[in-house]
N, C-alpha and C positions, 0 to 999 in steps of 0.2 A: 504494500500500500504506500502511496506518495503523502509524505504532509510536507505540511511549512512550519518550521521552528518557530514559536513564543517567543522564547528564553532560551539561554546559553543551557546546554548539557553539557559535561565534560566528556569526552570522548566522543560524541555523538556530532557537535556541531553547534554554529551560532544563532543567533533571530533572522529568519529571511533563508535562512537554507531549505532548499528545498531536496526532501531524502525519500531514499525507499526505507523501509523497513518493513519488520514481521508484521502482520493484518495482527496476529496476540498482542504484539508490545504498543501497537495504537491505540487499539481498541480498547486494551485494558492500562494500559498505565498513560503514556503521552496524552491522549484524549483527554479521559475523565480528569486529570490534573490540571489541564489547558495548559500544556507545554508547547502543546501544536495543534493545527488544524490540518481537515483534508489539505488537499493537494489541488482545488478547482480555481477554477480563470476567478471568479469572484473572491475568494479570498486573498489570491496574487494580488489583485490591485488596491484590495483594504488595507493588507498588509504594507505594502510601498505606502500607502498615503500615512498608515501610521507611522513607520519610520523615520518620511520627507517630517512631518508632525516634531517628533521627538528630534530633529536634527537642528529643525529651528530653532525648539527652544532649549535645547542645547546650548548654541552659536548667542542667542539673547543670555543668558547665563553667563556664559565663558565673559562674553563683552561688560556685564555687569561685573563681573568679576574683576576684571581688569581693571576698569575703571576706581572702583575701590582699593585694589593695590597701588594705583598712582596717587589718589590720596594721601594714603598712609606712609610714601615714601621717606617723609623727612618729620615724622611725626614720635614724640617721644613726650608717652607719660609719666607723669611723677606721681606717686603714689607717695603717702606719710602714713608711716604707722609706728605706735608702742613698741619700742625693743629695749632688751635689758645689756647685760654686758655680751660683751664678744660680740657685740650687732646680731644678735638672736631676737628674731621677732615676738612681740608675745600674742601667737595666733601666726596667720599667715595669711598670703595674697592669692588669692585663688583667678580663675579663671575671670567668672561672673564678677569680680576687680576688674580686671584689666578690662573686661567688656564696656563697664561703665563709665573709665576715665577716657575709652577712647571713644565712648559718646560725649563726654563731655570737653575732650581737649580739642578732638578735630570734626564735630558735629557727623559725626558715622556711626551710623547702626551698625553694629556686629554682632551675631550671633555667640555667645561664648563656646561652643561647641569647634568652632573653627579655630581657634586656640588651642594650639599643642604644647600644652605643657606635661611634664613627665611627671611632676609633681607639684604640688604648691611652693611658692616663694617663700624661705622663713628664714633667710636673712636681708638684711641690709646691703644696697649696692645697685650699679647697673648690671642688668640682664635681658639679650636678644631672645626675642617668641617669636616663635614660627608660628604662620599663620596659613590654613588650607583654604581657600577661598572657594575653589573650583578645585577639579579632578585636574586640570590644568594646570592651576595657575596658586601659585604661592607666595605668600609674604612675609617682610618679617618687620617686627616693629618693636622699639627701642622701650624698656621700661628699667625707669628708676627709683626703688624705694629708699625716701628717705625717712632720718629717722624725725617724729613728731616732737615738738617744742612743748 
């Protein structure tokens, strides 16, 4: 039986391939999962239109993406906070931080989620974040904790 892939399979193929396989492994598993559809002229051309679909807004995304990394190019928050000796924070700087200084320093929504951090801040100092904008496109932006007066 012919279908057209949904979704990535591993070893099977991508979205938009078009495969034979077993009339069993259709019928019973690809089908009823909606991993794939037959193999007819009417699903070919739904399928292109959803893909043409999903590429657009893809490319609007990527573009917005971009765009927000150029912003943020020369942009560095400072952060204040409670720290005891040794420049040990008391508490630490988390993501949902850095999200809201950098609403508040360069007028940009970010998401904290696109914030790579491996762990929370909990000392005192400068420190580069990487930033995942897009599958694409990445940033990094400058944060400084100092210590509160």
């Amino acid at each position: 039986m012919e279908v057209i892939l949904k979704k990535r399979i591993d070893g099977l193929g991508a979205p938009g391939d078009v495969l034979k396989v077993a009339d069993g492994y259709a019928r019973n598993y690809l089908l009823p999962k909606q991993l794939a559809v037959h193999a007819t002229e009417r699903n070919r051309r739904h399928l292109e239109h959803q893909i043409r679909v999903i590429e657009k807004q893809e490319s609007k995304d990527r573009e917005h993406a971009q765009e927000i990394a150029a912003q943020l190019v020369d942009v560095t928050c400072h952060l204040t906070r409670r720290a005891g000796e040794n420049d040990r924070l008391f508490g630490s700087v988390t993501t949902a931080d850095i999200a809201d200084s950098v609403r508040t320093t360069a007028n940009v929504e970010l998401d904290r989620r696109v914030i790579e951090l491996s762990e929370p801040i909990r000392e005192l100092g400068a420190f580069t974040v990487s930033l995942k904008l897009h599958a694409d496109v990445t940033a990094e932006l400058r944060v400084v904790v100092e210590r509160e007066e």
